[in-house]
Backbone as ProteinMPNN parsed JSONL, in Angstrom:
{"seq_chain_A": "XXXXXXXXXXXXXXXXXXXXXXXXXXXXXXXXXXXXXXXXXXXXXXXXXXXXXXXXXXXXXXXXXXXXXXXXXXXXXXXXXXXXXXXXXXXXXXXXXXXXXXXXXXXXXXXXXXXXXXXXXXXXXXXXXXXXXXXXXXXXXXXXXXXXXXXXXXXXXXXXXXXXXXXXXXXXXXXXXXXXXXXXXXXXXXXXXXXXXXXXXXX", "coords_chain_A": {"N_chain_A": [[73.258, 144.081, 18.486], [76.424, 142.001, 18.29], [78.213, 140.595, 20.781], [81.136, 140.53, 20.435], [81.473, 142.632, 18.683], [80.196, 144.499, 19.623], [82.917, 144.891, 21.672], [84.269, 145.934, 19.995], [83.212, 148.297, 19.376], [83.158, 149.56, 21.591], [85.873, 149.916, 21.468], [86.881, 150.919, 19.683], [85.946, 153.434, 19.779], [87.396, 154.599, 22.354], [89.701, 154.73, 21.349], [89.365, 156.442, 19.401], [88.426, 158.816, 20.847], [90.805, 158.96, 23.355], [93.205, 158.81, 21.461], [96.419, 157.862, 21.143], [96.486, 157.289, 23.912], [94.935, 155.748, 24.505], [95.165, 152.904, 22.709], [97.132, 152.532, 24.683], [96.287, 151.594, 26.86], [94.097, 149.966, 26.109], [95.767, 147.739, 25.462], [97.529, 147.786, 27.29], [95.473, 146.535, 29.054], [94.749, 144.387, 27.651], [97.255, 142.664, 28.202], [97.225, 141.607, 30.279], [94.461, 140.068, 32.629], [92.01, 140.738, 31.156], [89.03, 140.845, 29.221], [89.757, 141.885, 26.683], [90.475, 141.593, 23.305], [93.351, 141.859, 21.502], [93.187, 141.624, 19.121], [90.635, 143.103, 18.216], [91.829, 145.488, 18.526], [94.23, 146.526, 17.394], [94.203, 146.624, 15.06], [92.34, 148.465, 14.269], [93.992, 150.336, 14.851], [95.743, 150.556, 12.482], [94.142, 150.956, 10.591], [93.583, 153.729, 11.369], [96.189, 154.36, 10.776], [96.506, 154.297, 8.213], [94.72, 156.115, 7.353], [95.875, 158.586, 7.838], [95.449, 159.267, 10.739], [96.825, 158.749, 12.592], [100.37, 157.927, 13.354], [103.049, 155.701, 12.713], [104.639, 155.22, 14.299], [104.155, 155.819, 16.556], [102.065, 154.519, 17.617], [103.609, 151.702, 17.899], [104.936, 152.441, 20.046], [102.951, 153.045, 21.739], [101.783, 150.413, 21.726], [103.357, 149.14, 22.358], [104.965, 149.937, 24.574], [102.145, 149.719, 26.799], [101.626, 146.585, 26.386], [104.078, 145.846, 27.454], [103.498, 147.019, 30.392], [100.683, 145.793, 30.981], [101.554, 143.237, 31.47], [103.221, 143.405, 33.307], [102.036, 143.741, 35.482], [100.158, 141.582, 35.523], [102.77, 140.024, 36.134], [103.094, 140.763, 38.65], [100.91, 140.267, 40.445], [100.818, 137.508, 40.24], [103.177, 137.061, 41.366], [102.247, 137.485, 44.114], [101.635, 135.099, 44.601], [99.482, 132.298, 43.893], [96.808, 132.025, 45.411], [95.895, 134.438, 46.082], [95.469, 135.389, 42.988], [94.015, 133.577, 41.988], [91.524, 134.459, 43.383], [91.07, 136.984, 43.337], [91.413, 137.496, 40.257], [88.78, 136.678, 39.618], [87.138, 138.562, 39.086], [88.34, 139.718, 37.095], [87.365, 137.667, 35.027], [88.591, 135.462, 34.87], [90.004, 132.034, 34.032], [90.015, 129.506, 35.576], [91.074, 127.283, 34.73], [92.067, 127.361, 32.145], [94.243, 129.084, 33.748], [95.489, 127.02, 34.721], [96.408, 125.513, 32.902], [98.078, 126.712, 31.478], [100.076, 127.458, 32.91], [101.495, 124.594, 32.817], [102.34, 124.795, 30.166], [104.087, 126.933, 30.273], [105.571, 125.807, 32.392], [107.044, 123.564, 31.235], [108.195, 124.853, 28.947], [109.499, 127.127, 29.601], [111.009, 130.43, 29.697], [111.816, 131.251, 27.125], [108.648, 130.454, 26.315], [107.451, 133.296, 27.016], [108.186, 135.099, 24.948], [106.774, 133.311, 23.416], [104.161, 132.518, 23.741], [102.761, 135.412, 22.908], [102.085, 135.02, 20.666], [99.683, 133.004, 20.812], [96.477, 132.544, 21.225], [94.567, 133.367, 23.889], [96.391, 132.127, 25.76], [98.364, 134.135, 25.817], [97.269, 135.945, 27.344], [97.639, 135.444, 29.751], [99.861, 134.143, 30.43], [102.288, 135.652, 31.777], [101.628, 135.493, 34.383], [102.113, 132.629, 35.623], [104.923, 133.194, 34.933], [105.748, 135.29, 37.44], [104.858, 133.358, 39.455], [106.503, 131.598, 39.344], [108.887, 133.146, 39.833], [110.18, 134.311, 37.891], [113.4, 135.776, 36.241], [113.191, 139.169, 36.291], [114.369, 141.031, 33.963], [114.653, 139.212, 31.23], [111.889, 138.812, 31.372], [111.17, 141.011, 30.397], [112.173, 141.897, 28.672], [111.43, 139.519, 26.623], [108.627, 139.772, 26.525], [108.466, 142.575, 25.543], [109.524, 142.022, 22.496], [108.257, 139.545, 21.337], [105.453, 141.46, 22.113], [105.555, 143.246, 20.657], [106.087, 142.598, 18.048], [103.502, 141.04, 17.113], [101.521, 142.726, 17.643], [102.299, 144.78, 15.956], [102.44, 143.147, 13.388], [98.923, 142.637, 13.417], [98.631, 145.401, 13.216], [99.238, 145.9, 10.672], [97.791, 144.005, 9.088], [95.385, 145.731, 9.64], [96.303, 148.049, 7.909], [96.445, 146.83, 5.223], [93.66, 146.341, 4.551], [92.467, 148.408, 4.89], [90.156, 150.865, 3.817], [88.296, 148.887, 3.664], [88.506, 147.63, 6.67], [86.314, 148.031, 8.376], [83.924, 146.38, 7.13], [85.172, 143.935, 9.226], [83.328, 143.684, 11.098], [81.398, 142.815, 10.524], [81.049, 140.172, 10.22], [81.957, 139.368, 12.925], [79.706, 138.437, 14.87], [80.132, 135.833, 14.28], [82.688, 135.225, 15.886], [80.994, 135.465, 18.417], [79.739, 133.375, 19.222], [81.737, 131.7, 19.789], [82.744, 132.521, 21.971], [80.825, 132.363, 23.888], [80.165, 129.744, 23.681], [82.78, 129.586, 25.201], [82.184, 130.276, 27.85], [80.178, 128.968, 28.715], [81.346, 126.641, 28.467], [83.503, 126.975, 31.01], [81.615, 127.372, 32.563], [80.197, 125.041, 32.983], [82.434, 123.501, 33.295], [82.958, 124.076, 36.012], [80.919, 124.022, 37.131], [80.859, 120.957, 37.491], [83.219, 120.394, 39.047], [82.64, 121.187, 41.227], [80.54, 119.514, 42.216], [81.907, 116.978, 42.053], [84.002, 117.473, 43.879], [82.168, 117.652, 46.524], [80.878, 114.884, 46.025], [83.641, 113.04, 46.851], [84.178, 114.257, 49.075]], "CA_chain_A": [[74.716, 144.11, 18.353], [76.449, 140.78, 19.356], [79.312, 140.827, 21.718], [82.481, 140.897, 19.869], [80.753, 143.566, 17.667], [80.014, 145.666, 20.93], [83.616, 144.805, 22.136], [84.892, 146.219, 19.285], [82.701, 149.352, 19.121], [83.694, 150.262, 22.214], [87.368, 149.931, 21.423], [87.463, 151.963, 18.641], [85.479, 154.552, 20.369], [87.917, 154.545, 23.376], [91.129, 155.189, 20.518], [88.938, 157.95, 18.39], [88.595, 159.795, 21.986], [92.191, 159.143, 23.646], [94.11, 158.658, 20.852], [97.627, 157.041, 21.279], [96.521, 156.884, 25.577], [93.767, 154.712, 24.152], [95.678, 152.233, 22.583], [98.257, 152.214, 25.572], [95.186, 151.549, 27.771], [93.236, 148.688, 25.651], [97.289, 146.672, 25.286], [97.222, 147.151, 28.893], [94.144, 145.343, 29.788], [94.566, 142.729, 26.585], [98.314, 141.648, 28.338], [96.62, 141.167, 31.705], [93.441, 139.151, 31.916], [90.766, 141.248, 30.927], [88.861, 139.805, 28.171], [89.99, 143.138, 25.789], [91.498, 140.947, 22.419], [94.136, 142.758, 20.506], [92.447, 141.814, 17.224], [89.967, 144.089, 18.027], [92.488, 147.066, 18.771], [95.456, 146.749, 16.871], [93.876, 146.368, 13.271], [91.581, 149.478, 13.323], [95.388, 151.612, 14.995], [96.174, 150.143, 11.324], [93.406, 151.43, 9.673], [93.732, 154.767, 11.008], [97.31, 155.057, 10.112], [96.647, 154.128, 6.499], [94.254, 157.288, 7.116], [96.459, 159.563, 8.226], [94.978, 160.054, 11.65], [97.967, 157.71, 13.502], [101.46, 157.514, 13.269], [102.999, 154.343, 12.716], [105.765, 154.865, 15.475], [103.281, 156.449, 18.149], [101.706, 153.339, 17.55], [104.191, 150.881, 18.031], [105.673, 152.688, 21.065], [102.103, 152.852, 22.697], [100.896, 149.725, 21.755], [104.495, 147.815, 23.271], [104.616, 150.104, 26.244], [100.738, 148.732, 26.962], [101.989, 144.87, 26.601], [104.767, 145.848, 29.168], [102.485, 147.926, 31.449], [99.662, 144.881, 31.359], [102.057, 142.325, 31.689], [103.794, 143.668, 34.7], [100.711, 143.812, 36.432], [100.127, 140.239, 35.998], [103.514, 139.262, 36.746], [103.604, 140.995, 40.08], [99.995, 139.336, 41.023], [101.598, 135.781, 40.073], [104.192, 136.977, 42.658], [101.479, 137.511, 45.288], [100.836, 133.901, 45.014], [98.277, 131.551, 43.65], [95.437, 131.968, 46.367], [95.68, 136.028, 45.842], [95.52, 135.204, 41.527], [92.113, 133.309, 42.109], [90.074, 135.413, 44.294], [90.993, 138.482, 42.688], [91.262, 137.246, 39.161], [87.657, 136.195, 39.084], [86.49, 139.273, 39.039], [88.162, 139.67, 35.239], [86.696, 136.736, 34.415], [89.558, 134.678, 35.187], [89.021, 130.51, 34.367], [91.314, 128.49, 36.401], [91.318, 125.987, 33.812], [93.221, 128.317, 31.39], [95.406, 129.643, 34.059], [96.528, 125.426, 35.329], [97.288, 124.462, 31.227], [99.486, 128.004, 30.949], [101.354, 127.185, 33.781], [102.157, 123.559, 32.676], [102.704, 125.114, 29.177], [105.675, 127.709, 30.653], [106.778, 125.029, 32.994], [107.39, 122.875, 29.917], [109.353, 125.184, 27.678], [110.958, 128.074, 30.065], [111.289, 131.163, 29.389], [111.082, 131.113, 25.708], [107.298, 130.829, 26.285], [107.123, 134.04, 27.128], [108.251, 135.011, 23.469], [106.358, 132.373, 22.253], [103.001, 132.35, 23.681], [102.185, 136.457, 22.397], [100.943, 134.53, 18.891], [98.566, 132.135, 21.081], [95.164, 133.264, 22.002], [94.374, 133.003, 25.547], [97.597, 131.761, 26.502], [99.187, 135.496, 25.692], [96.006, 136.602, 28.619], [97.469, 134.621, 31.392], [101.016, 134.18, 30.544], [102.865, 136.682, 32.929], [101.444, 135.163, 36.171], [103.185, 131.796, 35.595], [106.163, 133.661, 34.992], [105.355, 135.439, 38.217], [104.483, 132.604, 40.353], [107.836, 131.315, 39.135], [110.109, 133.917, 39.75], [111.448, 134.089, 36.195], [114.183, 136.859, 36.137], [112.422, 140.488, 35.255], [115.097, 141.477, 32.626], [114.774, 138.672, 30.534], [110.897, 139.02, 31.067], [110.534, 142.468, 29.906], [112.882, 141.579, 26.439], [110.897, 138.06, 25.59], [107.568, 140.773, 26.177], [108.655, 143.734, 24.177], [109.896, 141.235, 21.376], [106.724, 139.123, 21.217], [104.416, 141.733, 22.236], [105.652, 144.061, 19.582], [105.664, 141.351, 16.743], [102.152, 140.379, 17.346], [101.331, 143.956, 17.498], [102.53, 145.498, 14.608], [101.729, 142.058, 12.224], [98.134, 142.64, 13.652], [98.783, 147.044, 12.463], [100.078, 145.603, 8.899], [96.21, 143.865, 8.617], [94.648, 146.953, 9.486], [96.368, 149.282, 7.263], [95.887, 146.376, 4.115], [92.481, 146.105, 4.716], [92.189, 149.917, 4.545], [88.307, 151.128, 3.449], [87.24, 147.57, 4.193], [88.475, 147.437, 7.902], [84.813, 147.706, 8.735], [83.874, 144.768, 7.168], [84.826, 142.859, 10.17], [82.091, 143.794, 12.146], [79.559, 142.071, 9.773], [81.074, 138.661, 10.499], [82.226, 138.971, 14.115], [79.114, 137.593, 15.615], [80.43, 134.314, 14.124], [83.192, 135.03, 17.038], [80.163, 135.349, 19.482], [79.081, 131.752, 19.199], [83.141, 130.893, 20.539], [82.676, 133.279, 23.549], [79.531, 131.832, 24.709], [80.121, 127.999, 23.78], [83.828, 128.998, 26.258], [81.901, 130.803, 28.853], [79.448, 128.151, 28.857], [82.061, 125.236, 28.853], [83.887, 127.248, 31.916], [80.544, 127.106, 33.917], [79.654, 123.685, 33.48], [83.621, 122.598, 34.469], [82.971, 124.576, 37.345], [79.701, 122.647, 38.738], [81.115, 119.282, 37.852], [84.321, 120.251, 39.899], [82.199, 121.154, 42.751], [79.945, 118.308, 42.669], [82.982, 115.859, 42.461], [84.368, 117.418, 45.527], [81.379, 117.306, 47.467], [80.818, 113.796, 46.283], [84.332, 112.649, 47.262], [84.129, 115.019, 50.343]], "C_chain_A": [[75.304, 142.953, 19.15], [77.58, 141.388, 20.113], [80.561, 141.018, 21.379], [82.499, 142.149, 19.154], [80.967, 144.676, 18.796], [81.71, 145.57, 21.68], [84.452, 146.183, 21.226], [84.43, 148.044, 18.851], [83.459, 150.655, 20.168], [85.667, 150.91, 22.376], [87.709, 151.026, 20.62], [86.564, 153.357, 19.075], [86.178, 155.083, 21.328], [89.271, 155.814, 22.347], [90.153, 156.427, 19.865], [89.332, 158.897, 19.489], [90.025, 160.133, 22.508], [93.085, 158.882, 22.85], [94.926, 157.467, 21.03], [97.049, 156.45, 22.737], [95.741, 155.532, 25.254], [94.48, 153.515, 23.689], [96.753, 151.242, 23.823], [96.955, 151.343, 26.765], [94.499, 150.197, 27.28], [94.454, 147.874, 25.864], [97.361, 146.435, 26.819], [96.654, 146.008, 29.203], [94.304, 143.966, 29.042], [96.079, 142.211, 27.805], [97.757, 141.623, 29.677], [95.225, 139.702, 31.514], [92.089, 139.515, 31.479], [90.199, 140.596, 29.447], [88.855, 141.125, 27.09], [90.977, 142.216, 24.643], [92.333, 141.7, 21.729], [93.944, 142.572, 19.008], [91.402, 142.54, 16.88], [90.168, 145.676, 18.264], [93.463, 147.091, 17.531], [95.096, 147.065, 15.33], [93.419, 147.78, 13.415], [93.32, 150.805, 13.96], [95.526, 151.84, 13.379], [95.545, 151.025, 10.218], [93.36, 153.419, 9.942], [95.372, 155.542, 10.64], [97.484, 154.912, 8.689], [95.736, 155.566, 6.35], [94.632, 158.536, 7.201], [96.554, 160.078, 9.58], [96.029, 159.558, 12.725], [99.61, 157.81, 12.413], [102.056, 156.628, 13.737], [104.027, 153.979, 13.822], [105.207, 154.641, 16.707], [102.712, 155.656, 18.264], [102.328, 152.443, 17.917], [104.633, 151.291, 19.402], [104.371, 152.422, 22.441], [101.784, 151.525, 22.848], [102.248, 148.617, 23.001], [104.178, 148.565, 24.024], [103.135, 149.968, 27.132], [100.994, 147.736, 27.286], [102.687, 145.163, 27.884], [104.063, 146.038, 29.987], [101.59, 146.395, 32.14], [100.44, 143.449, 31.81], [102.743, 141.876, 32.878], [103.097, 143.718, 35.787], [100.432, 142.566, 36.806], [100.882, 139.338, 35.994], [103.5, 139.788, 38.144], [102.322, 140.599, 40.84], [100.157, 138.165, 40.882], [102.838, 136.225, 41.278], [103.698, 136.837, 43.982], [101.56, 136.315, 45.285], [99.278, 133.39, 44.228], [96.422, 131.815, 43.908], [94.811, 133.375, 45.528], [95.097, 135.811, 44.152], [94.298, 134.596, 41.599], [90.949, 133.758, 42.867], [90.089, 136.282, 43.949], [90.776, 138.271, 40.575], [89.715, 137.031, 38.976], [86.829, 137.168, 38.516], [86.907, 140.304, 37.365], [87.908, 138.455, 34.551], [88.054, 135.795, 34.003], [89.227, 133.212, 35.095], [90.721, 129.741, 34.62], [91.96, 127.208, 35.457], [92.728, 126.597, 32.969], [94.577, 128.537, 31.794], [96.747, 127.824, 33.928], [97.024, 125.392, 33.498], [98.329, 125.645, 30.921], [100.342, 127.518, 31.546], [101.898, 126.322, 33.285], [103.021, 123.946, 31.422], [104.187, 125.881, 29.609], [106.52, 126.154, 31.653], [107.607, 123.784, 32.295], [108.591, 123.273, 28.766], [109.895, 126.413, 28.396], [110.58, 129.432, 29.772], [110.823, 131.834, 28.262], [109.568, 131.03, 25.78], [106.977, 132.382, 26.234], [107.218, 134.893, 26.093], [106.77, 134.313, 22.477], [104.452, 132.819, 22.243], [102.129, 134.039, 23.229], [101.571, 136.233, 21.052], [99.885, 133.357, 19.501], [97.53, 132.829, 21.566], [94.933, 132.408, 23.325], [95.724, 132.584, 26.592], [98.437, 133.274, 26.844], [98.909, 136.601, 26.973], [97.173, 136.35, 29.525], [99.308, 134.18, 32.034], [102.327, 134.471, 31.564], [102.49, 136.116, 34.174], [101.755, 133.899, 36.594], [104.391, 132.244, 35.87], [106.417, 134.506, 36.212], [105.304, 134.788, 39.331], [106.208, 132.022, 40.433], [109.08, 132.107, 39.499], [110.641, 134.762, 38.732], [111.713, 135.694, 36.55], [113.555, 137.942, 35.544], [113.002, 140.636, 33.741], [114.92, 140.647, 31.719], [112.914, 138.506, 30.409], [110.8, 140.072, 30.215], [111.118, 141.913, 28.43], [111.811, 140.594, 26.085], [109.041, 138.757, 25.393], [107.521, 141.37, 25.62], [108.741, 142.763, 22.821], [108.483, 140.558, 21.002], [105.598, 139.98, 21.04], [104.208, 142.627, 20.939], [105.289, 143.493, 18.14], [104.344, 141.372, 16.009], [101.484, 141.526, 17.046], [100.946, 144.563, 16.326], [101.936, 144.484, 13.746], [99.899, 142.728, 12.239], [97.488, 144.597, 12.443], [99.014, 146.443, 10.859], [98.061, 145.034, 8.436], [95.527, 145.2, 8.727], [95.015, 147.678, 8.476], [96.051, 148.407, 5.683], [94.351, 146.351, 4.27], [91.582, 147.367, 4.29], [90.826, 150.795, 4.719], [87.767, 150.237, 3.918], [87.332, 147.339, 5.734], [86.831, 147.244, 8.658], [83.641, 146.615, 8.464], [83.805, 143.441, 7.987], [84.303, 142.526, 10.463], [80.945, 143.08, 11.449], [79.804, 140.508, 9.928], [81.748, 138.574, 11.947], [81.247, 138.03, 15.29], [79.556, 136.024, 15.328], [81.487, 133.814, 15.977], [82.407, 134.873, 18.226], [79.91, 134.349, 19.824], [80.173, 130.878, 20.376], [83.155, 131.218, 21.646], [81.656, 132.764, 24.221], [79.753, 130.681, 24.661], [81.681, 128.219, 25.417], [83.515, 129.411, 27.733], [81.146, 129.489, 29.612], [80.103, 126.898, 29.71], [82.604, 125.302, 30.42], [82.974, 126.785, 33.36], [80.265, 126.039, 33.935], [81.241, 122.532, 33.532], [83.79, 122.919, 35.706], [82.264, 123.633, 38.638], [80.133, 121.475, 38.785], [82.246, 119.591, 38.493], [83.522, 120.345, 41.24], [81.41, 119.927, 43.156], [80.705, 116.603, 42.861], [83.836, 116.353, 43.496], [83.473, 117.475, 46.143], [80.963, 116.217, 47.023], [82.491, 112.842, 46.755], [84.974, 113.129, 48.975], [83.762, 113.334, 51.506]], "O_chain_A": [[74.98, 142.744, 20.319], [77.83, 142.592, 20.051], [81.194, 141.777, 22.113], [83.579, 142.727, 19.028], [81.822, 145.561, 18.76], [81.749, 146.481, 22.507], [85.053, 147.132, 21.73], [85.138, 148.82, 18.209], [83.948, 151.768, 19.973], [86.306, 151.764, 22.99], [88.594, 151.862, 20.805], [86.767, 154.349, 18.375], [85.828, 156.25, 21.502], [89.585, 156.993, 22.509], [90.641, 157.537, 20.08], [90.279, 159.672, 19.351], [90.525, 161.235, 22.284], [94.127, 158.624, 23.452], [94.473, 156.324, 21.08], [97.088, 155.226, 22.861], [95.999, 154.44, 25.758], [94.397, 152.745, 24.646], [97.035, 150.047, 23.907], [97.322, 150.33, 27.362], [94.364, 149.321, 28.135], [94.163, 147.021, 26.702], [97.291, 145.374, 27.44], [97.085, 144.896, 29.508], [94.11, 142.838, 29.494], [95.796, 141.135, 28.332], [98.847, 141.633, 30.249], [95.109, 138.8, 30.683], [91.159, 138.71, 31.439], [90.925, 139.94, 28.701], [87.732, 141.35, 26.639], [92.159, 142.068, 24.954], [91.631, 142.518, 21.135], [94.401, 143.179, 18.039], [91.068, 142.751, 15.714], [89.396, 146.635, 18.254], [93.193, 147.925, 16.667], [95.809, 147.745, 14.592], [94.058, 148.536, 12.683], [93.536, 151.895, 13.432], [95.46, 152.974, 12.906], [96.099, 151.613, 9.289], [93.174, 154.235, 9.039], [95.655, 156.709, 10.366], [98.454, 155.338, 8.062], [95.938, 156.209, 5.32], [93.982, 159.494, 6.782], [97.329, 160.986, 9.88], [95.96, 160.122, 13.817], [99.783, 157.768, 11.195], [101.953, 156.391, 14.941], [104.267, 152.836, 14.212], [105.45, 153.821, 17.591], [102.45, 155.639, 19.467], [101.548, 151.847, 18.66], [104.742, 150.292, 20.114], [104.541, 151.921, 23.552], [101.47, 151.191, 23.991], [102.08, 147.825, 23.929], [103.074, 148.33, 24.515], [103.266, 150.198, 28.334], [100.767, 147.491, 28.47], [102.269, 144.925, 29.017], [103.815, 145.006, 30.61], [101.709, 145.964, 33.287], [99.822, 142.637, 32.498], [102.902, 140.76, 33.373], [103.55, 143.735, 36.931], [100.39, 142.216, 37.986], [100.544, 138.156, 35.915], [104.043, 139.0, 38.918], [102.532, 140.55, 42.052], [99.408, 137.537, 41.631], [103.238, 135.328, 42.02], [104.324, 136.287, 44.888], [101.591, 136.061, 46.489], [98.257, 134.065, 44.094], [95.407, 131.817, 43.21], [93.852, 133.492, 44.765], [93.935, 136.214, 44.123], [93.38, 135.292, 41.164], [89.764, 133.426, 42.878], [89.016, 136.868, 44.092], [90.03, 138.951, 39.871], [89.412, 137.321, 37.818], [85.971, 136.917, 37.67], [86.232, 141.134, 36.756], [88.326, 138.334, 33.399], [88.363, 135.54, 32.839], [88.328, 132.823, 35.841], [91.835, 129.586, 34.119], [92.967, 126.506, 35.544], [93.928, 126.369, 33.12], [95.618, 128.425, 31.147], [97.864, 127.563, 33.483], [98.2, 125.2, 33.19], [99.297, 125.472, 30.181], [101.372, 127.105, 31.012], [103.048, 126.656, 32.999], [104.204, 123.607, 31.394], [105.268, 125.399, 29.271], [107.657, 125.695, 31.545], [108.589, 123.21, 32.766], [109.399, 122.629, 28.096], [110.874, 126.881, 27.814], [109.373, 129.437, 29.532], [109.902, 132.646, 28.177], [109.145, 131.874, 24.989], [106.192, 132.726, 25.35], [106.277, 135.687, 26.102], [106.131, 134.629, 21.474], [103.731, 133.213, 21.326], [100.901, 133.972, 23.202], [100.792, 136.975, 20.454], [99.23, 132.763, 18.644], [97.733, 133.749, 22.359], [95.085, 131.221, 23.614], [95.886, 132.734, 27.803], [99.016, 133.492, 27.909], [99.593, 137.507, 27.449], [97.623, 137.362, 30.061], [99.812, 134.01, 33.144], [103.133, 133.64, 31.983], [103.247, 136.378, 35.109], [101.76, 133.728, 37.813], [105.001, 131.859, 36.867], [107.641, 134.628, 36.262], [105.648, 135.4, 40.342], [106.926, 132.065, 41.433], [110.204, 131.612, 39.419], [111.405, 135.723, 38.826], [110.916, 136.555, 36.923], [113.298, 137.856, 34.343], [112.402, 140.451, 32.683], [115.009, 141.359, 30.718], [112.534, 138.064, 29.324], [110.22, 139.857, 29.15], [110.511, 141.62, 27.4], [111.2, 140.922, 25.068], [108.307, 138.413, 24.466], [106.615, 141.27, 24.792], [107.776, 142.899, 22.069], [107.675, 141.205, 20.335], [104.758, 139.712, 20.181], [103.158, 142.77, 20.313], [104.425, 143.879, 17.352], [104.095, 141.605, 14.827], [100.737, 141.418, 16.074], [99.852, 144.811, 15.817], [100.856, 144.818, 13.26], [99.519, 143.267, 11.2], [96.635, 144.854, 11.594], [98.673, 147.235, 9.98], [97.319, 145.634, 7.659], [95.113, 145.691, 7.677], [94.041, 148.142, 7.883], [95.46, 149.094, 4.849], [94.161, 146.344, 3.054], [90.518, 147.43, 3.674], [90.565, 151.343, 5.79], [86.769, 150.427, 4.613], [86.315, 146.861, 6.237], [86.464, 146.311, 9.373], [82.785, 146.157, 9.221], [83.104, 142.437, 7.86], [84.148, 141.305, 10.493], [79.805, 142.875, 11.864], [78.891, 139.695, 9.784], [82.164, 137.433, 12.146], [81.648, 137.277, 16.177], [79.306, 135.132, 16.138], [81.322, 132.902, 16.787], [82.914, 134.219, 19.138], [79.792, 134.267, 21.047], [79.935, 130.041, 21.246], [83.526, 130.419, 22.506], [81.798, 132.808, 25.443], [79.572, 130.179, 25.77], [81.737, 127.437, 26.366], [84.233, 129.09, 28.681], [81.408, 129.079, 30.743], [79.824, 126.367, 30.785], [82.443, 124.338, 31.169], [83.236, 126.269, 34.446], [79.948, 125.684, 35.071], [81.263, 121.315, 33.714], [84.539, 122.329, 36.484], [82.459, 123.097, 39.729], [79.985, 120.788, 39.795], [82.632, 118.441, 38.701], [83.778, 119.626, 42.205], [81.567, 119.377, 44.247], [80.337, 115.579, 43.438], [84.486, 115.473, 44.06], [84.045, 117.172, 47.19], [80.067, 116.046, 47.849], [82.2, 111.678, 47.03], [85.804, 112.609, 49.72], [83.63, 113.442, 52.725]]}, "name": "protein", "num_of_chains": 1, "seq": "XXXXXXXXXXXXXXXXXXXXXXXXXXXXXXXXXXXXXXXXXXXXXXXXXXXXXXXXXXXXXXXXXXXXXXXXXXXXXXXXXXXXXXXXXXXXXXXXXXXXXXXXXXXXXXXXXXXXXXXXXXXXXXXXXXXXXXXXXXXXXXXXXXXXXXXXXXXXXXXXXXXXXXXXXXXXXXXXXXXXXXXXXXXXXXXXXXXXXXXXXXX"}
């Protein structure tokens, strides 16, 4: 079983068991930085509300109050500060690289990012702790989150429930996604050693 495959097993094993909590619980972790994608939650919510076993509200209400929940988490560790965000982040598999191009990305367009970047992958991870580090006003966080996170959300529920019988399907071509997770894990570790070996050769 490759890794996106097994990501995904466990996801939808999580929602069969807790239901709606389950959903609220995976949206969590995806708007933080855990490496939990919402293309491997949101579609099969989809598929079981085309089955009957979900309702399409209890859905939408869990899956946004999740985004908020995870998002608030990693705006108020972007408030701790920088230092605190890389010694604790590592341990969700946090890559500094990611976080420095988000930041420049929000400090570039404002606000509006925070809208914007819930349709980018990886950027949607890391988002909140720019906005965090920054200050940016809660109230106008929480709206440009609900709005975005919901969007992204539901679009994601609309594939699941077309997809229907076939939803399972995925899983026979996700290892293709495996190849992307390992070539970025990979890339992460070998910008890591050449950062260290160009500060201990400029040391």
């Amino acid at each position: 079983m490759g890794l996106t495959e097994t990501l995904c097993y466990y996801n939808t094993q999580l929602i069969h068991t807790c239901s709606y909590y389950g959903v609220f619980f995976l949206m969590t972790l995806e708007s933080m930085i855990a490496p939990v994608p919402s293309e491997l939650v949101m579609p099969f919510a989809g598929f079981l509300i085309f089955t009957g076993h979900f309702d399409v509200w209890w859905v939408l209400i869990a899956s946004s109050l999740g985004s908020i929940a995870g998002s608030l988490l990693s705006y108020g560790m972007g408030m701790l500060g920088e230092p605190v965000v890389l010694r604790y982040g590592r341990y969700l598999l946090l890559n500094p690289h990611h976080l420095e191009w988000t930041k420049k990305f929000f400090e570039r367009h404002g606000g509006k990012t925070i809208f914007i970047s819930r349709f980018i992958p990886v950027v949607r991870h890391l988002i909140s702790i720019p906005a965090g580090l920054a200050r940016m006003s809660l109230l106008p966080f929480i709206i440009y989150t609900l709005v975005g996170a919901t969007m992204w959300n539901m679009f994601l529920v609309y594939c699941g429930v077309r997809l229907q019988e076939n939803w399972r399907l995925i899983q026979q071509y996700t290892h293709i996604l495996d190849y992307f997770v390992v070539a970025g894990l990979l890339a992460a570790a070998a910008y890591f050693v050449w950062k260290v070996r160009a500060s201990r050769n400029s040391a």
